[in-house]
N, C-alpha and C positions, 0 to 999 in steps of 0.2 A: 377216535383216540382220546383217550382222557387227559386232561390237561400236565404239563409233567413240565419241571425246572430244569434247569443250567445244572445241576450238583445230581440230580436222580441222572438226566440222561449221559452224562459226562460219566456218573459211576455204572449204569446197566452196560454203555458202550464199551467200558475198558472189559469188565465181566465176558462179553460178547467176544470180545478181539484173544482176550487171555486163554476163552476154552479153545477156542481155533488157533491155540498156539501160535499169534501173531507176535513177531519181536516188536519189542518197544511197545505195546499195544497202548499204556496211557502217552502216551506222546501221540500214536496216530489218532485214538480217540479226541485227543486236545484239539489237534490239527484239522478233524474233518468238522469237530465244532464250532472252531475257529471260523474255519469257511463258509459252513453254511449259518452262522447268525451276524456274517461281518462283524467281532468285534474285537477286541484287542483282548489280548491275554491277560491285564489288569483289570476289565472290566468286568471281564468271565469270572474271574475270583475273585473280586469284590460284591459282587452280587448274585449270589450262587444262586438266590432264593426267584429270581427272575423266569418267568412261562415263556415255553417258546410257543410261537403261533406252531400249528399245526402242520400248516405247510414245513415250517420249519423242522419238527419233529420226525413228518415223516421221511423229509430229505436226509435228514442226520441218520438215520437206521437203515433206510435205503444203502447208505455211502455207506454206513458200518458192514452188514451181511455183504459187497462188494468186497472191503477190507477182509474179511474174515475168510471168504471165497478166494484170497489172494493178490487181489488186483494191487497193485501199489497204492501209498496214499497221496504219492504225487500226482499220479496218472487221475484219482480223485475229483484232486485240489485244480490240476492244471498248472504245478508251480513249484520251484525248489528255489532255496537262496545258495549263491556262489558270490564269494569273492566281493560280499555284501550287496546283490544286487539280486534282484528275483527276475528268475528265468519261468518262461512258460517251456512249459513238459508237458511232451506226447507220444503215445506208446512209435512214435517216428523216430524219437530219438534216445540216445541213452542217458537217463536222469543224471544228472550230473555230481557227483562224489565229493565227499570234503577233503580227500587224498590228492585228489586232480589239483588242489589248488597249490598243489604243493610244487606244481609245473609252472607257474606263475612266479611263487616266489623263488624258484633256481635260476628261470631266465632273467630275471630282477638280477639277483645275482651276480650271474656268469656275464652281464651286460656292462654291468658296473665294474667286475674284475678286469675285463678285456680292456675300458677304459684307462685303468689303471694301470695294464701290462705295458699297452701303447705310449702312456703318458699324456694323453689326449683327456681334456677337463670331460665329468663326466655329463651324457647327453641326458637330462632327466626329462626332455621333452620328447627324444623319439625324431625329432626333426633329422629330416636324410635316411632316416633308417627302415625297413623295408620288413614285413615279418610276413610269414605262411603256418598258419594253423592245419595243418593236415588229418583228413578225418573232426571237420568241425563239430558234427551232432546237432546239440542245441547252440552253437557259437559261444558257450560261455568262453570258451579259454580265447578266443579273438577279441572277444567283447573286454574283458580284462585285462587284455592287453591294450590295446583304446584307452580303455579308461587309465590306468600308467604310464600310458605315452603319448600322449593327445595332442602329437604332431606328426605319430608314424603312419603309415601306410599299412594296410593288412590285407592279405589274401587270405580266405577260409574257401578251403577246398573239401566238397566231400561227396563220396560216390550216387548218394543217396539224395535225390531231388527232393524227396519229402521232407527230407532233415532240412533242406539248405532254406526250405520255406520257412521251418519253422525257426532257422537260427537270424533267418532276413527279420523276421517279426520282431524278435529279441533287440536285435539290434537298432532297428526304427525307435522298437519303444523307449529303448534305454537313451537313443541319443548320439548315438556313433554311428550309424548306416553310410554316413560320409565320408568314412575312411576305411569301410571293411569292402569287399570286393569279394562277392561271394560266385563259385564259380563249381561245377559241376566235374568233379574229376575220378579219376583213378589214382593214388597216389598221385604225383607231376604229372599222369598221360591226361592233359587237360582236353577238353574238346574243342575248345578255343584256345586261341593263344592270350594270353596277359594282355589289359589295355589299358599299359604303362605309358609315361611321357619319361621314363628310365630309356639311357641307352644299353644298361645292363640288366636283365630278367633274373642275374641272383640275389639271395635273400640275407639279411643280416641277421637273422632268428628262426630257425625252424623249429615251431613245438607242434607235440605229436601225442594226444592219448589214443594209441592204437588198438583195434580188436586184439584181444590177448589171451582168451579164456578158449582153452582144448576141447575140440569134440568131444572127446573121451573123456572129459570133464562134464559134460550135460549135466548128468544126473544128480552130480554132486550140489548144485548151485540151487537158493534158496527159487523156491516157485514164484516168487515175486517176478526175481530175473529169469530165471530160462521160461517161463513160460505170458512174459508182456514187455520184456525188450528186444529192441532188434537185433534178429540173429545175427547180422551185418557188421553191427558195432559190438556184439562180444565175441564172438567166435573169429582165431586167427588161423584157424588150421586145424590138426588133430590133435599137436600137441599143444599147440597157442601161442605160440613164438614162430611160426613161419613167415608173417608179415615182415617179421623187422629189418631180414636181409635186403629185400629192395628195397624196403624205407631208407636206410643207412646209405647205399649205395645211390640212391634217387638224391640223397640229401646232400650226399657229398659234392653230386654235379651243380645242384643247384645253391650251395651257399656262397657266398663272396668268402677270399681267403681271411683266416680269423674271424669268420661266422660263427654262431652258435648254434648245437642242436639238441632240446631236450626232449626225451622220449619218459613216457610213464611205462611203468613196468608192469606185467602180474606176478603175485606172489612169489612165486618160483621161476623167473624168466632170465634171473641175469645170469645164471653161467652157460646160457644159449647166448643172448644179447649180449655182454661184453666181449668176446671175443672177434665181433664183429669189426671192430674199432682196434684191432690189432694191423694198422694198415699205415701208410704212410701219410693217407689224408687227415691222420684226425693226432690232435694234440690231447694235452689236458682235460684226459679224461676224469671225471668225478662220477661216485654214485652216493646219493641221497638215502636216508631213511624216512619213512614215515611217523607215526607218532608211536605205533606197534613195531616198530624197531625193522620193519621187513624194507628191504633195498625197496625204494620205490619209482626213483627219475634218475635217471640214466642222463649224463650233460659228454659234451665232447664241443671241442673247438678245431675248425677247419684249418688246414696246416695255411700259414700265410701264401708260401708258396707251395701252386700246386706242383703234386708228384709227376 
């Protein structure tokens, strides 16, 4: 291979990524650059005129004709950032969305309001306080919460033992693995029970980004996703909202009264999912937007007293 710089292969890759109508494609070419010359995005463009070694070359084009073939460029890298932290991604888990983080900032939120309904000073450590991430994936959304309350306790539950490895990894790396409790479930049908030093096993925060995306929606979904995430974490049924009833119902058993419960939505899901919450158990319901204006996080609060 003939010797070739930071500014030829950075432009032949975007060329590459754009005829195979890849979105974003100078951003993924940046990103698989990125990765395979280790170096920082300031460095990359300040010194366009820089060879890469060979090895180098041919792993950047390799990762490109992948890219172009579809593969994600997470799945690539090994890596997405959330919530300011970088998570390792694997086609185990579902890459984690900058929508999703919007689930973080509600429960921030609706943590802080509840404080304030109560008149109780507000707890910004998390101490006494109790959360379950349900459907963890990669554990960003447990891990986030860790990092915000870095006195709470967290259960991350998820069907899928491959995910739960890879969310255990995230969590070691990042530095919380001592407060998340990662455990193998079906929704609550845990296979174990909890091993709390709690005399109560309800939770003060249930967050949820749930498979949500309709069979009958397959075809529509870019070939990145339907064809290199897991079917497990998109798909919630035929129309994509059948999960949520037992979610709702599972959540309600297990909140403490004046609990909170955020759910991420798909596109088109709340006038399935709100009506769930037409019940005795749930107060102060709220629904969130996104930055595209579509209903996204779905909040509700457990009645103090139960029904």
């Amino acid at each position: 291979m003939r010797p070739i710089n930071i500014q030829i292969a950075l432009k032949t890759g975007i060329g590459k990524l754009r005829a195979a109508n890849v979105p974003s494609e100078t951003l993924a070419a940046e990103l698989l650059l990125l990765h395979v010359t280790d170096r920082s995005r300031t460095l990359l463009y300040s010194r366009p005129e820089t060879l890469l070694t060979d090895a180098e070359a041919e792993h950047y084009f390799s990762l490109i004709e992948q890219r172009a073939a579809g593969v994600p460029t997470q799945h690539l890298t090994g890596k997405q950032e959330f919530w300011g932290m970088e998570f390792e991604v694997t086609p185990d888990v579902l890459i984690p969305r900058p929508e999703t983080e919007h689930v973080i900032e509600v429960a921030l939120d609706r943590l802080a309001l509840r404080d304030l309904r109560s008149q109780h000073k507000r707890n910004m450590t998390g101490e006494d306080l109790l959360f379950a991430d349900i459907g963890t994936g990669s554990g960003c959304i447990a891990v986030a919460l860790a990092k915000e309350f870095p006195a709470a306790e967290i259960y991350a539950l998820d069907i899928s033992s491959a995910a739960l490895a890879v969310a255990e990894r995230n969590a070691t790396r990042l530095g919380f693995s001592d407060r998340i409790h990662f455990q193998q479930s079906n929704l609550f049908a845990l296979h174990k029970a909890p091993v709390t030093s709690r005399k109560s096993p309800l939770f003060d925060l249930i967050a949820s980004n749930p498979p949500y995306i309709g069979r009958r929606d397959a075809a529509t979904l870019a070939r990145e996703v339907r064809d290199h995430e897991p079917e497990i974490a998109l798909y919630g049924g035929e129309e994509g909202y059948e999960l949520y009833a037992d979610l709702v119902t599972q959540s309600a058993a297990h909140l403490k009264p004046s609990g909170v419960l955020v759910l991420e939505l798909g596109y088109d899901s709340l006038p399935a999912v709100q009506p769930l919450f037409d019940a005795p158990d749930w107060i102060n319901i709220g629904v969130t937007n996104d930055l595209a204006g579509i209903p996204r996080i779905l909040s509700a609060q457990r009645a103090a007293e139960r029904a």
